[in-house]
C-alpha positions in Angstrom: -9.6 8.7 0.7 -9.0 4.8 1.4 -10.9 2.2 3.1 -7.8 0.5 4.0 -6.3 3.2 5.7 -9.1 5.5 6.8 -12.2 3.6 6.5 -14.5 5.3 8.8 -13.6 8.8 7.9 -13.9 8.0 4.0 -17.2 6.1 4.1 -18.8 9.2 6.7 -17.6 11.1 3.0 -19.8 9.3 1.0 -22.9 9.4 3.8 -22.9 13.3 4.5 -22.6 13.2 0.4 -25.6 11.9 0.0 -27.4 13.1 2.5 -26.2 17.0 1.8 -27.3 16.4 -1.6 -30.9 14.8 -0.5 -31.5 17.6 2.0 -30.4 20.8 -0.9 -32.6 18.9 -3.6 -35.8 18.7 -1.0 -35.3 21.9 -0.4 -34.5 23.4 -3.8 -37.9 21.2 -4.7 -40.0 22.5 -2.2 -39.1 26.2 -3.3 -39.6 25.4 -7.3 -36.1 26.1 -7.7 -34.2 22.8 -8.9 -32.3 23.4 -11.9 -31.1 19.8 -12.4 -27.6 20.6 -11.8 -25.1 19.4 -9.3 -21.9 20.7 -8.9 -18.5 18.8 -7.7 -16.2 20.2 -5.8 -13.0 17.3 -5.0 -10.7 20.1 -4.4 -9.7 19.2 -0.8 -9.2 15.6 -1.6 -5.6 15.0 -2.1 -5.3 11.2 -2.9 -8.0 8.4 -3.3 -7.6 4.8 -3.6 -9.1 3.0 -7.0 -11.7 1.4 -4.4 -12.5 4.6 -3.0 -12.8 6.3 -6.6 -15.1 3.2 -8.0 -17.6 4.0 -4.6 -17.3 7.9 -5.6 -17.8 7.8 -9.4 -20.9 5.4 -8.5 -22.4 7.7 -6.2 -21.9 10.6 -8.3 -23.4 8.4 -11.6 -26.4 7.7 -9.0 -27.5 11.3 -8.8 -27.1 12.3 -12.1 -29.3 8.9 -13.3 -31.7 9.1 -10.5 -32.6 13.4 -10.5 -31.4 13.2 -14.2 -29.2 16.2 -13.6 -26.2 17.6 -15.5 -22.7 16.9 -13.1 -20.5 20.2 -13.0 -16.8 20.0 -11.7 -15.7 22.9 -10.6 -12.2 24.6 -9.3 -10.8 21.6 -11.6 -7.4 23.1 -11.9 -7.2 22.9 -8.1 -7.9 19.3 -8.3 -4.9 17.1 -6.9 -2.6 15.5 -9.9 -3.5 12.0 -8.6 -7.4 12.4 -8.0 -7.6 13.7 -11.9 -5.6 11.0 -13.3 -7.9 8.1 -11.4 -10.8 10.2 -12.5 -10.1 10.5 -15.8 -8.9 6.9 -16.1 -12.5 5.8 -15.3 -14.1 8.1 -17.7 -15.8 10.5 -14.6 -15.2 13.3 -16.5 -17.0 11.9 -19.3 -20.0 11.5 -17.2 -19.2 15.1 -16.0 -18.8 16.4 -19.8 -15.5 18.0 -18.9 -12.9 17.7 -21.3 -9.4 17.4 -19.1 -5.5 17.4 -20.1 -2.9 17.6 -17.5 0.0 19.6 -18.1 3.1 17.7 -18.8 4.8 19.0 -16.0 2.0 17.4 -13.9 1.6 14.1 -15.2 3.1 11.2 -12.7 4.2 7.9 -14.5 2.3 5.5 -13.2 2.5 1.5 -13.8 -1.4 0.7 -13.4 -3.3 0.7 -16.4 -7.0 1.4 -15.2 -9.8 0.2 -17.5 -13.0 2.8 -17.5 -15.6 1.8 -15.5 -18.1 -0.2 -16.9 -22.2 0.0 -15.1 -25.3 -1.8 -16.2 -28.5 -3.1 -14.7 -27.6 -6.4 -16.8 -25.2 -8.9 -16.2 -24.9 -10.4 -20.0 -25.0 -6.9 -21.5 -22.3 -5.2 -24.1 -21.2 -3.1 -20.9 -19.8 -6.8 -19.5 -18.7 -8.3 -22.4 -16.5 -5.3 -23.0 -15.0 -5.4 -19.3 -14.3 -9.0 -20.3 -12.6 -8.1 -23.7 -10.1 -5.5 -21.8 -9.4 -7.7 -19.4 -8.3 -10.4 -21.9 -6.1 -8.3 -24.3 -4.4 -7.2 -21.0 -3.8 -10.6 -19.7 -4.0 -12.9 -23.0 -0.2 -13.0 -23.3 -0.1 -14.7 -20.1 -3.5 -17.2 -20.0 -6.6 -18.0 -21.2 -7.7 -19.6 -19.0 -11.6 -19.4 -18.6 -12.6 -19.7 -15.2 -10.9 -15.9 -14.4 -13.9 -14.5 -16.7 -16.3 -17.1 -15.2 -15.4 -15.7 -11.7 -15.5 -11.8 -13.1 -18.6 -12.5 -14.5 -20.5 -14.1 -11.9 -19.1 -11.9 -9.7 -21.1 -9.3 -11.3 -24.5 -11.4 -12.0 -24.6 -11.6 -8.0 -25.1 -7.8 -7.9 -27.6 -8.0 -10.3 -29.4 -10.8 -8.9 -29.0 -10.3 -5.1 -28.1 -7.1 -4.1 -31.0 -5.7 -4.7 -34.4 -7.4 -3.1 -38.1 -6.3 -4.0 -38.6 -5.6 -0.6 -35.3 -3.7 0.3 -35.8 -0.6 2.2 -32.5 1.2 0.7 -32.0 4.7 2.9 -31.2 6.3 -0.5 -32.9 6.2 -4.8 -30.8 4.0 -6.7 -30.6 4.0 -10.6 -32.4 0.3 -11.1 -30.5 -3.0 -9.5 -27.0 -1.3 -11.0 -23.3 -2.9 -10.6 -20.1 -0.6 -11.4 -17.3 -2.6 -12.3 -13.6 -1.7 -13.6 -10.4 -3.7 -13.9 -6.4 -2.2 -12.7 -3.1 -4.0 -14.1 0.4 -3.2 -12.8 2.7 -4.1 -15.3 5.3 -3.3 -12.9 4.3 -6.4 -10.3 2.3 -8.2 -12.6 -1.1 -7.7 -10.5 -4.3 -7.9 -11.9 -7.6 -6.3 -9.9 -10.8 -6.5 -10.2 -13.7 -4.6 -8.4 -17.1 -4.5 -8.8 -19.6 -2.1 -6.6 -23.1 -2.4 -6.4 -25.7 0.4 -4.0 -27.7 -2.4 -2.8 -28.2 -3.6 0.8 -25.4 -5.6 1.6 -24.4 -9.3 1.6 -25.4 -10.2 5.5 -29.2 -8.6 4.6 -29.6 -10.4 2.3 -28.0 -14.2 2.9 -29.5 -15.2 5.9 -33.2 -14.3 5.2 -32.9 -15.2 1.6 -35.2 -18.4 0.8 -32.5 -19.6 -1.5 -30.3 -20.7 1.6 -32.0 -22.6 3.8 -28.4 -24.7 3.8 -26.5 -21.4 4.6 -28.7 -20.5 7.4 -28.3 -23.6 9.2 -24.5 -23.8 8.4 -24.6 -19.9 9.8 -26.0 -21.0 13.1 -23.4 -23.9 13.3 -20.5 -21.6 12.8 -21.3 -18.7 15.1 -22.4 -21.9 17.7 -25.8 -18.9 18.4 -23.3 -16.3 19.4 -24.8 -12.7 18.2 -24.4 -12.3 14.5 -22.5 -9.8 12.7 -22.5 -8.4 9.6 -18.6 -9.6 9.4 -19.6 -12.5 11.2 -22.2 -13.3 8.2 -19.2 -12.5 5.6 -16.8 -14.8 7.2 -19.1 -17.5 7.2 -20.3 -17.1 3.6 -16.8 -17.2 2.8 -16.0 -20.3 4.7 -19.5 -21.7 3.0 -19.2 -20.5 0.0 -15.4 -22.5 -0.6 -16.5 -25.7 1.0 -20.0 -26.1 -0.7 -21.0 -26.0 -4.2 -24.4 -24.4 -4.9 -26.1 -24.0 -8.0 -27.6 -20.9 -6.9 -26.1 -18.8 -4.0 -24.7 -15.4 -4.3 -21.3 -16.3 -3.7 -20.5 -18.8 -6.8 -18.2 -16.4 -8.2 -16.2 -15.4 -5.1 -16.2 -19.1 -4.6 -14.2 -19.5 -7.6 -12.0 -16.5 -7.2 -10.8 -17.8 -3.5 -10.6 -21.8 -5.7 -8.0 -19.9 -7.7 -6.0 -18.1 -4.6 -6.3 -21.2 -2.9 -5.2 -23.2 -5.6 -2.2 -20.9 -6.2 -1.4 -20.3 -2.8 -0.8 -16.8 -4.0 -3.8 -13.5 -4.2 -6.3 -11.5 -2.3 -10.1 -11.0 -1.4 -11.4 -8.2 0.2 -15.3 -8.1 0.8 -16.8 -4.7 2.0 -20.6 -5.0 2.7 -22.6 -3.3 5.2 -20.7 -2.8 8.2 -18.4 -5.6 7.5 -15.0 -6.4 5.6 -13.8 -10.1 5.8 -10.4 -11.0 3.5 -9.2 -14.1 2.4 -5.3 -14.6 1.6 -2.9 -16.9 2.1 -5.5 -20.0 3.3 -7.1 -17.9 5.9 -9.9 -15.9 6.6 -10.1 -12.4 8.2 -12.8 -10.5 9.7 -13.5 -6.8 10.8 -16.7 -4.8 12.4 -17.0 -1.5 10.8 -18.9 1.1 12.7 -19.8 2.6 9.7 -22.4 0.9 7.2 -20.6 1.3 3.5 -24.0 1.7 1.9 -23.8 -1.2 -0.7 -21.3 -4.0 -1.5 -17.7 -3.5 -3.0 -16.0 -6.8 -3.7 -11.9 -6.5 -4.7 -9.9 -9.7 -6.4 -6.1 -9.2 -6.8 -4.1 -12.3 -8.3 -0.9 -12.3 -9.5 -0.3 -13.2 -13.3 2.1 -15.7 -12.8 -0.6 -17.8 -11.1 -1.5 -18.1 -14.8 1.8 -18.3 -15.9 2.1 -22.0 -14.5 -1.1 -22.9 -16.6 1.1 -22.6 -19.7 3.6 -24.3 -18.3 5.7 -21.9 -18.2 
């Protein structure tokens, strides 16, 4: 599972999830029979992504918020070596109450150091504050330089604030206006990543008919010169918008300063999945893609190499 290199077929995963599991609880409802239990079976999956993992754990910690159901894994030993190390690395199996160990004969060195994943319906909670703490005793050696937490951390207020409107018709419950978030390090190429997830109804749904951004809509118009507007169309341009203007209130504010850091460095990576949309921004430039398939929420991804943070210490 990837949404670099099988997006379609990995996002159709998550939709027939959800919608399996809405059509067995209706029915298990209807027929007084709903035990509050729902059992996970990742036995055919043989690798996953840490974006694809972030999506799943989310979607399984939706369910068991929302029905308020006890999560079951079973045929665990059948489990590929990779998919339990990811999982357990983000704590799913906590949420599952599953206690795992992997053989030694199993285990597969690995240079990424994956922080458990973090959710809240705050943005100022303990839940980020702890993300932020990680994050820091992972990187403190090479900066301290504030405006990486300022960008994490807005990053993760926009979810709160944006991703969910009162009037959003979502297609499935969702546990309150809830981000995920979890940090990766590879001490191996010195590559930090961020990601941070939210269920809500995407970026272009919410930007352009937003009252907040009267200047965005008319910028939006500009930019597509009144072709038809996209959902990677709407990306790009908030993207484009979002590093040339400074707003004090607009949902990009901490994208903006993660792609003022990459462009500032010359060196790192965004990636922007949201509705049926993906739109990257490395190297100076700006890429867009239509996805057939709509991803059900937001997933943002930052990747920036330490040594960007090297040269602030001189070094």
């Amino acid at each position: 599972m990837s949404f670099s290199r099988n997006y379609e077929a990995t996002v159709r995963f998550f939709q027939r999830f959800k919608e399996e599991h809405t059509k067995r609880r209706k029915s298990k409802l209807e027929k007084g029979r709903y035990h509050g239990r729902l059992n996970i079976n990742l036995a055919g999956i043989e690798e996953i992504s840490i974006p694809a993992a972030v999506v799943l754990a989310a979607e399984l910690d939706r369910w068991r918020m929302v029905d308020n159901i006890q999560l079951n894994a079973l045929r665990l030993n059948e489990w590929s070596t990779k998919l339990r190390n990811i999982m357990t690395d983000l704590g799913v199996f906590d949420l599952l109450k599953v206690n795992v160990s992997v053989p030694p004969s199993e285990m597969k060195l690995s240079s990424i150091t994956l922080v458990k994943l973090k959710s809240d319906i705050r943005s100022d909670g303990k839940n980020v504050q702890e993300l932020l703490a990680v994050t820091k005793v992972m990187i403190d050696t090479f900066s301290s330089k504030p405006g990486l937490y300022t960008a994490i951390s807005e990053a993760i207020q926009n979810s709160v604030e944006h991703a969910y409107p009162d009037d959003a018709k979502l297609e499935f419950p969702v546990p309150g206006k809830r981000w995920w978030a979890t940090v990766a390090f590879d001490v191996q190429t010195e590559i930090l990543r961020f990601f941070v997830y939210d269920q809500g109804v995407g970026i272009p749904n919410t930007l352009p008919s937003n009252s907040y951004y009267e200047d965005f809509r008319k910028f939006l118009n500009t930019y597509t010169l009144g072709a038809i507007k996209t959902d990677a169309t709407i990306l790009e341009a908030a993207m484009e918008y979002g590093r040339s203007s400074t707003l004090k209130t607009h949902r990009g504010k901490g994208l903006a300063k993660m792609a003022a850091i990459i462009e500032e460095s010359g060196e790192g990576k965004i990636r922007i999945l949201s509705a049926r949309g993906q739109v990257t921004y490395e190297a100076s430039k700006l890429a867009k893609r239509e996805l057939s398939t709509h991803l059900g929420g937001t997933l943002v991804e930052w990747s920036i190499p330490l040594r960007v943070f090297n040269r602030d210490k001189g070094e």
